[in-house]
C-alpha positions, 0 to 999 in steps of 0.5 A, a space after each residue: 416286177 414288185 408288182 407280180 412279187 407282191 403277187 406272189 407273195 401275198 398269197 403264200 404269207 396269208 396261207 402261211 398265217 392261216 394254217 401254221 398253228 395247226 401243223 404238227 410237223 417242224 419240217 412242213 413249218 420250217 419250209 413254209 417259212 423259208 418259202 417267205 422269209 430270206 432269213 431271221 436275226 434274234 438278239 438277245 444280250 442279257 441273261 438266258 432261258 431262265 432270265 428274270 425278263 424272257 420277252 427282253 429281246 429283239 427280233 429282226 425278221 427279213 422277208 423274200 424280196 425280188 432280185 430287183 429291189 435286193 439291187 435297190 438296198 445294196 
């Protein structure tokens, strides 16, 4: 079953790398990312937009993962 996840997935991230930049359309973008990303968590603790510091921050990104190993980390 991860096996044909993989084989699943590999795919859609690599097309996903390949012709995201040149898409003009948020909506298209926005659901070729949720086709490979269960969801998005941004942190950022001081300051704002306009901050002395604009790449301070953390990202934690996770991908779509088969039920089976969503089991496994519970």
């Amino acid at each position: 079953m991860r096996q044909e996840s993989a084989v699943n997935i590999i795919p859609k991230v690599n097309n996903l790398l390949e012709v995201y930049e040149q898409l003009s359309n948020p909506k298209v973008k926005n659901d070729m990312l949720k086709e490979v990303l269960e969801s998005v968590v941004y942190i950022k603790e001081s300051g704002g937009r306009w901050h002395g510091s604009p790449d301070n921050f953390e990202i934690h990104i996770y991908p779509v993962l088969p039920d089976n190993a969503k089991a496994a980390l519970d």
